[in-house]
N, C-alpha and C positions, 0 to 999 in steps of 0.2 A: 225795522222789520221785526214780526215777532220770531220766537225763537225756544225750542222746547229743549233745555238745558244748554252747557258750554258748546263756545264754537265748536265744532267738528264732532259734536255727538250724536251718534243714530240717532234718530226720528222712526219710532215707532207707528206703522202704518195704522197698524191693528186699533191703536189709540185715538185716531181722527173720528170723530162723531160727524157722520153726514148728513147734514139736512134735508126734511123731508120735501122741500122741494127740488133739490139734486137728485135724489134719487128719481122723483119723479119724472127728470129732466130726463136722465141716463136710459130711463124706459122705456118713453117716446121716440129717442135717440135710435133706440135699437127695435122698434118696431117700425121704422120709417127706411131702418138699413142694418141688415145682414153682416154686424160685424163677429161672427162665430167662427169664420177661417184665418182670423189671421192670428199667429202666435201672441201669446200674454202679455208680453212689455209692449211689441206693436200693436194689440187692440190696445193696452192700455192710453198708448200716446196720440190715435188715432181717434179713441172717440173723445180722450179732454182736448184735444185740439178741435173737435169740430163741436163739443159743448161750448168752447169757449166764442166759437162764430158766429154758431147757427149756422154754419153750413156744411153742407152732406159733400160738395165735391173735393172737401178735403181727402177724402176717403180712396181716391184714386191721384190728387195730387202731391200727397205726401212721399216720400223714398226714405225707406227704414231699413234698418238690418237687424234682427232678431237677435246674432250674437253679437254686436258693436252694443246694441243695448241692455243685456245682461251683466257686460263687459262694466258699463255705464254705471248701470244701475248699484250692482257690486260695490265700483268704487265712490257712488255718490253717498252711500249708507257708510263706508269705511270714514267716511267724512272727508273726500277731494273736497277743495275750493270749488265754487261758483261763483263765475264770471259772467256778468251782462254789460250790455255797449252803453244801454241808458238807464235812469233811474225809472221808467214806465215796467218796463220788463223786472226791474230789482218787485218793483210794488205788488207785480202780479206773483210775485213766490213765495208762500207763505211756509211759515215754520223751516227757515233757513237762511241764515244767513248769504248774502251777497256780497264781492266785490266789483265796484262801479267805479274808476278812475275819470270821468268824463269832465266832472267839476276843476280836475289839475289839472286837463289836457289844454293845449295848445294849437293853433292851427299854423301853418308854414307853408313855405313851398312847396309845392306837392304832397303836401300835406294833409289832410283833413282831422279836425279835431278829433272826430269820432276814431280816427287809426291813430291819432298818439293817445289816446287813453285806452287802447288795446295794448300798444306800446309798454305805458306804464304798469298798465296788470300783468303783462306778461311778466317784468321785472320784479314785479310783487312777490306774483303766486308761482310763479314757475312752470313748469310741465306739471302732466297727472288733473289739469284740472277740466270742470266741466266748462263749456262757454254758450253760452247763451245771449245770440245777437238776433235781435228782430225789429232792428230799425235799420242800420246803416249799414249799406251795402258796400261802402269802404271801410268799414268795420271788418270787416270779415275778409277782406283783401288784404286787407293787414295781417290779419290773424293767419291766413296761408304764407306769408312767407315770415312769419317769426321761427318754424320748427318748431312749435307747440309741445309735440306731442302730447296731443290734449290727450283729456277721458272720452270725451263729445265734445263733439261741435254741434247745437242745435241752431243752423241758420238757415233762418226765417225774415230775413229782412226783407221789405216791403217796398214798393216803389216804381216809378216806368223806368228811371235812368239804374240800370247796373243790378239790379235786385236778381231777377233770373240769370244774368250771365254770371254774377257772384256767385250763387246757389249753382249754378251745372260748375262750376271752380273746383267749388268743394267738392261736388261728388268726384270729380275726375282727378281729387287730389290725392283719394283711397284713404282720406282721413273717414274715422267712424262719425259717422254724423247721419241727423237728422234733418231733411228737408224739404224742398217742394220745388215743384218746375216752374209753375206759374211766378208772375208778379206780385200776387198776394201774398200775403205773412201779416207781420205786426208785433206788437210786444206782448199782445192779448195771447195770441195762438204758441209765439216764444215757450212764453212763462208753463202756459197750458202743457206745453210737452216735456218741461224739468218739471212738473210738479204731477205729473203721471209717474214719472219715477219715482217721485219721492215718493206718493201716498200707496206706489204696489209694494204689496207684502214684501219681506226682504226674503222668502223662498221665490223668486222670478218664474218658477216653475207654476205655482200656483195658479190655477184656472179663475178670471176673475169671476164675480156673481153676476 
């Protein structure tokens, strides 16, 4: 992964050069859909998630919360860990490092691989950290009964079996997170809403352009 100085160093938003075809993406984006009401960090995580789709019904799918993600934001710039379930999700985040334990994990009795190598990050990185799960929906059932206390929980996990009943978990668990009702996710959309954090300004306040 690349990586703009030592582990745990701001990332300066201000610094990212966007390409003129992104921009041109973001433009369309928002002439096809009115995202002007929603507060800064959730427009921000709301339209890279649906740039990262192509699709608009992200826009009513998502469940954010304005202060969990300032909260977020805050600590992901102080330089919290970042946790993903697989290496797809590590790939789509750029300029930061990631923690990914799934190549040490194991699967067991009731087990699934994907929840011992939450298991082991948990043991890693500790509390305080952000997590970012957009594949495994026993991922993230894992990750509910570790006592986290994450920074975020961005789960987004994808799939017919457990994916929505995981995602309504989380929100009923009153951890800060970021999600969606439907079945749909991925590690595309995952990635797409840590990396809305990462590139808004480190004033959260700030109206984007």
């Amino acid at each position: 992964m690349s990586q703009v100085g030592p582990v745990g160093a701001e990332f300066a938003p201000e610094h990212r050069v966007v390409h003129p075809i992104e921009q041109e993406s973001f433009r369309r984006l928002r002439a096809r859909l009115d995202t002007a009401h929603f507060p800064p960090l959730t427009r921000a995580v709301v339209e890279r998630v649906i740039h990262s789709a192509a699709d608009l019904e992200y826009a009513a799918d998502l469940v954010t919360d304005e202060g969990a993600l300032e909260k977020a934001h805050a600590a992901l710039h102080a330089g919290a860990p970042v946790v993903v379930d697989v290496e797809m999700v590590a790939a789509g985040i750029t300029r930061r490092d990631t923690v990914c334990r799934l190549k040490d994990a194991r699967s067991g009795p009731g087990l699934t691989r994907s929840a011992h190598a939450i298991r082991l990050a948990y043991e890693e990185v500790g509390p305080g950290a952000l997590w970012v799960i957009g594949c495994a929906p026993t991922a993230l059932e894992e990750l509910l009964t570790l006592g986290a206390d994450p920074a975020l929980v961005i789960g987004l996990p994808v799939g017919f079996v457990g994916a929505a009943e995981s995602k309504a978990a989380l929100r009923e668990s009153g951890l800060p997170a970021v999600s969606n009702v439907s079945e749909k996710g991925g590690s595309a959309v995952a990635a797409a809403a840590l990396n809305a954090l990462l590139y808004h300004p480190v004033s959260a306040s700030k109206e984007l352009s």
